[in-house]
C-alpha positions in Angstrom: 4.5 0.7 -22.9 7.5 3.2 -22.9 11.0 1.4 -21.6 13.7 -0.2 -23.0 13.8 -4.2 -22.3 16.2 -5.3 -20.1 15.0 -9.0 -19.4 12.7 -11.4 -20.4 11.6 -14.4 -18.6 9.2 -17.3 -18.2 6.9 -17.9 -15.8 4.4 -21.1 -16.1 4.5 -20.8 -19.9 4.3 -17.3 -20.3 6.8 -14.7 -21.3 6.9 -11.7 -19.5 9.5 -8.5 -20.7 10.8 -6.2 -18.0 11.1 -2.8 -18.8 13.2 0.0 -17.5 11.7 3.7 -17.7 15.0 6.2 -18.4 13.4 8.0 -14.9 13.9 4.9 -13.3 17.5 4.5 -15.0 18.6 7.8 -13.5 17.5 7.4 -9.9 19.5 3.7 -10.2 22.5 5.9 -11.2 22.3 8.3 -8.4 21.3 5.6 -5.4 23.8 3.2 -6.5 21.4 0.5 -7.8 22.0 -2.2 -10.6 19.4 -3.7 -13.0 20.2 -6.9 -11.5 19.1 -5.5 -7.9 15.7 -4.5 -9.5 15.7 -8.2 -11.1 16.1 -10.1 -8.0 13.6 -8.3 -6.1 11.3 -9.1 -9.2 12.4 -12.5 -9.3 10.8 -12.4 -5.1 7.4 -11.6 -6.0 4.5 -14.2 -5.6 3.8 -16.1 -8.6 0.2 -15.6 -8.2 1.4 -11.9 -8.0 3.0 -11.8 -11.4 -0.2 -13.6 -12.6 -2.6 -10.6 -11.7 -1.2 -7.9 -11.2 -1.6 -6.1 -14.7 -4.1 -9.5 -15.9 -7.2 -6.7 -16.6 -5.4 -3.8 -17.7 -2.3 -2.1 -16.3 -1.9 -1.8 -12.4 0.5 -0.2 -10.8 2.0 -1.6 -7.6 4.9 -0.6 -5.0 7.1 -3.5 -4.1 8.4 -3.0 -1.0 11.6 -4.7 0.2 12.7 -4.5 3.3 15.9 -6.9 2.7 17.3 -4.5 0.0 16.3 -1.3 1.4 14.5 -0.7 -1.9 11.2 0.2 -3.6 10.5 -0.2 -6.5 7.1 1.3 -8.0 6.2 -1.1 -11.0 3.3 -0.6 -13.7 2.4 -4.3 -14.7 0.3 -4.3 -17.9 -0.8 -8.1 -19.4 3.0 -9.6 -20.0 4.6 -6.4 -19.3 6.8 -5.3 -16.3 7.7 -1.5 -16.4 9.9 -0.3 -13.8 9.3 3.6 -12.8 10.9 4.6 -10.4 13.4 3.3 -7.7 13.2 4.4 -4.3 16.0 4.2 -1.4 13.7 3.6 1.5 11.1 1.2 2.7 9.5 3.0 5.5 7.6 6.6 4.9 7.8 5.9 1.2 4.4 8.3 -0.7 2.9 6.0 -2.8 0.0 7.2 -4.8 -3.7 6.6 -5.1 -4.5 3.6 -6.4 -1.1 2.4 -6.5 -1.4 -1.2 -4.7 1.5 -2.5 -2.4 3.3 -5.7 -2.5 5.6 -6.2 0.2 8.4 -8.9 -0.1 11.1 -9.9 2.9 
């Protein structure tokens, strides 16, 4: 998957590598989000989420928090964790078909 790596982390023996889309770098820029904001709200997702989300083929999934304020819409594929595009809001947000939705508080 397209991205450049900006973490890579264990989770019940396996290694899974986030990547950051340069889309999703430039709306960070312009809302005033870090990589390490994106991180922690990773870092909040259900294990069993990070286990199947992307576990037959690539998935894409909106996780909404509502303690940051953020969205974040995420394409999981096997051990990979792409970030797309960050979002500003957590209410009225268009999410696309098929995209599933993960909501974290």
């Amino acid at each position: 998957m397209k991205g450049r790596v900006i973490a890579v982390f264990n989770l019940e023996k396996n290694a899974y590598i986030v990547k950051l889309t340069s889309h999703a770098s430039k709306r960070m820029c312009q809302r005033g989000v870090s990589q390490n904001d994106c991180l922690n709200i990773i870092s909040r997702l259900r294990v069993s989420a990070v286990r199947e989300y992307g576990s037959e083929g690539e998935d894409e999934v909106a996780i909404i928090d509502e303690e940051t304020g953020l969205t974040l819409i995420v394409a999981f594929d096997c051990n990979e964790i792409r970030i797309i595009t960050v979002i500003d809001k957590t209410t009225y947000v268009r999410i696309r078909d098929n995209t599933l939705v993960e909501k974290i508080a």
